[in-house]
C-alpha positions in Angstrom: -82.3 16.8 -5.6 -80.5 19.0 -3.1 -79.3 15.8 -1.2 -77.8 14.2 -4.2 -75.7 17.2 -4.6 -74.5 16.9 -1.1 -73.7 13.1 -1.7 -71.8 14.2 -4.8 -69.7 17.0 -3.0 -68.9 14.9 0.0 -67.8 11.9 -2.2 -65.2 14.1 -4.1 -64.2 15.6 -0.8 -63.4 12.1 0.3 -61.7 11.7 -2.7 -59.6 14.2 -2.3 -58.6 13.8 1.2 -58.1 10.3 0.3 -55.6 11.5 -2.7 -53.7 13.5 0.0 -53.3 11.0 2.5 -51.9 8.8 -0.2 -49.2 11.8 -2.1 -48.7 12.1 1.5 -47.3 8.5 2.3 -45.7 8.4 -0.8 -43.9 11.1 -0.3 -42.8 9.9 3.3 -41.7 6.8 2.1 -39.7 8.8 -0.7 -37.6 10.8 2.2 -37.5 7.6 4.2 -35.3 6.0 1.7 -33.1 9.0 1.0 -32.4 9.3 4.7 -31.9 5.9 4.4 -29.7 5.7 2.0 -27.6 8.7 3.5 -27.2 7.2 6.4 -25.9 3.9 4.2 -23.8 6.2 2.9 -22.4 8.1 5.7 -21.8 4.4 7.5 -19.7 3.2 4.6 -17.5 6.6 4.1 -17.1 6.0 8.1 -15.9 3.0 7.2 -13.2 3.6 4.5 -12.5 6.6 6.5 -11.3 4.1 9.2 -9.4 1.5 6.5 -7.7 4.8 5.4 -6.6 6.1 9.1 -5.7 2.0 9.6 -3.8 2.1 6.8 -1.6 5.1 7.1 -1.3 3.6 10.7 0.0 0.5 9.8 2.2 1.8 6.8 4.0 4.1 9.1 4.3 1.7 11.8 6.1 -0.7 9.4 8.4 1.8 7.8 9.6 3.5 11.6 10.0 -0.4 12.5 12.4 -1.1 9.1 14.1 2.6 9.9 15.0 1.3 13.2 16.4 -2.0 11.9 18.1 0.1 9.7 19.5 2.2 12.1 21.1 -0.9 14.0 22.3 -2.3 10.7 24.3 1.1 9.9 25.6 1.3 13.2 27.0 -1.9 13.3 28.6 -1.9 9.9 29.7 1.4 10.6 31.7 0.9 13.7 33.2 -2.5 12.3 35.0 -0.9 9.2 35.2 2.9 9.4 38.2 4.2 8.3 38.0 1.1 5.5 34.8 2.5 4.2 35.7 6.2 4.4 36.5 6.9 0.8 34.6 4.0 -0.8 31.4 5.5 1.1 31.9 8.7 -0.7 31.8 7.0 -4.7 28.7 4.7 -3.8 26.8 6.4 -1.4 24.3 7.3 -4.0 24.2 4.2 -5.6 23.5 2.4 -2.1 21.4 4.6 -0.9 19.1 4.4 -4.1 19.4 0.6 -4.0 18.8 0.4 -0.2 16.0 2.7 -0.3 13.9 0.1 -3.4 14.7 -2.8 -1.5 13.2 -1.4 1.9 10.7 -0.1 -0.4 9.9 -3.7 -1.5 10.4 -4.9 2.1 7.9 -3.0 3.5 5.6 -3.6 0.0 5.5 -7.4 1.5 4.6 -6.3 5.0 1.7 -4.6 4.1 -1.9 -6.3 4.3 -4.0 -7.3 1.2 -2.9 -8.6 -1.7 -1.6 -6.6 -4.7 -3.4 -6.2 -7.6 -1.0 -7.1 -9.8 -0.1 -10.4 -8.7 -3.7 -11.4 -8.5 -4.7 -13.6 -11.4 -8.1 -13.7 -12.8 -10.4 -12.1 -10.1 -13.8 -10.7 -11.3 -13.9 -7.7 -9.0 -10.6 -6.6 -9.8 -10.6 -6.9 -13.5 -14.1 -5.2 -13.3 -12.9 -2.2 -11.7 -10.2 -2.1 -14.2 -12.4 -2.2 -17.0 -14.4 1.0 -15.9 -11.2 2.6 -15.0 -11.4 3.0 -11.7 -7.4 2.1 -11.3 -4.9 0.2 -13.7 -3.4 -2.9 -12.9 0.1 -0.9 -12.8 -1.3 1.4 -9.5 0.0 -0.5 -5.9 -3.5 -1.3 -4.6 -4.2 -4.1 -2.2 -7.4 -5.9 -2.2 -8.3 -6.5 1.3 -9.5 -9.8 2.5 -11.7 -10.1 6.1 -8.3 -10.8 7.7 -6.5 -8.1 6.4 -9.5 -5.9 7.9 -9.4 -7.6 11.0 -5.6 -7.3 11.4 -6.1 -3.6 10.9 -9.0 -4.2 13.8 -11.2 -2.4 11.4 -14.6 -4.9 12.5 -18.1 -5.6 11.6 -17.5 -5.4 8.0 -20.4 -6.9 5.8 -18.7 -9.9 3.7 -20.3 -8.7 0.6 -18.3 -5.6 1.1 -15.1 -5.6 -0.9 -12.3 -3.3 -0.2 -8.8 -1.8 -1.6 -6.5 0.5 -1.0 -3.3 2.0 -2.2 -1.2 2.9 0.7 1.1 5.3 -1.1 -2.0 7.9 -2.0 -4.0 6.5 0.9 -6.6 6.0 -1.3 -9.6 3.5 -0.3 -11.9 1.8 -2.8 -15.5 0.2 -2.4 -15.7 -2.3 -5.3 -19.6 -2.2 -4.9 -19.7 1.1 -5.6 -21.8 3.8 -4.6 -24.5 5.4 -7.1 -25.3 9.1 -6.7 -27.2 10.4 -8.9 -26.0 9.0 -12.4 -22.9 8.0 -11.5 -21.4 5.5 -9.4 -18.4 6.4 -7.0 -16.2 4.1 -5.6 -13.1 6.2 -4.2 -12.6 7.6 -1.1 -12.0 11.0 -2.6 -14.8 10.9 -5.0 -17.8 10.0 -2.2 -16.3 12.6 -0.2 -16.9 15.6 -2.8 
């Protein structure tokens, strides 16, 4: 009778070591795919971090190139007809400049890479992201094609990765999104909190 005992006590201790091992590995593979997932994370915000730096690079470049154009432009008008232009100058020179300064404005707008959401017609990912208010169709962002990455040499992009920015608030969006906890994030800003 004694034995049985022994049999019984050494088949629940196997049991429980057995229940253990297993909470054990589950609970392994649990942190293994939060680390994983961080480290999703973390490579992604890496990556808009660089569209956002490429960006602002590429924006200002464009602009200190149109300034300089600008500056050649003045000068040569300028020293053509200056006395001519002296009192005119003073009456318009608001009204020019405000002029001057929309259509450089919209110059530069057509230099810039992607394509604007506003003169895109009928694209799923767009209108989705308008439709859970991510932006409105009014705000200047660009949706990026692999090009447009590669021009701003930002490489190794996954294809299924879709990417805008605005490049007046510098802002960079993930049109996949990125779920933490209940939510889903899909700005710069926001993953960043």
């Amino acid at each position: 009778m004694n034995n049985k005992n022994e049999k019984g006590l050494s088949m629940i201790a196997v049991i429980i070591v057995l229940a253990v091992i297993i909470a054990t590995i589950f609970e392994t593979i649990i942190i293994a795919k939060k680390w994983t997932q961080e480290a999703d994370v973390d490579d992604l915000t890496t990556t808009m971090l660089s569209i956002q730096a490429r960006c602002k690079t590429y924006k200002d470049k464009e602009v200190m190139e149109k300034d300089k154009d600008n500056k050649k432009d003045t000068n040569i008008t300028t020293n053509s007809s200056k006395d001519d232009k002296k009192n005119d100058s003073k009456n318009n020179s608001s009204k020019n400049e405000d002029k001057d300064n929309k259509t450089e404005d919209n110059k530069i707008e057509k230099e810039l890479k992607g394509q604007l959401i506003s003169e895109i017609e009928d694209n799923e990912v767009v209108q989705s992201l308008i439709e859970k208010n991510v932006f409105n169709k009014d705000e200047k962002y660009y949706l990026l094609s692999e090009e447009d990455l590669e021009a701003l040499h930002v490489y190794e992009i996954d294809p299924s990765q879709i990417f805008l920015v605005n490049y007046d608030t510098e802002e960079v969006v993930y049109a996949n999104g990125i779920e933490r906890g209940n939510e889903v994030l899909y700005k710069l800003s926001e993953i960043n909190k």
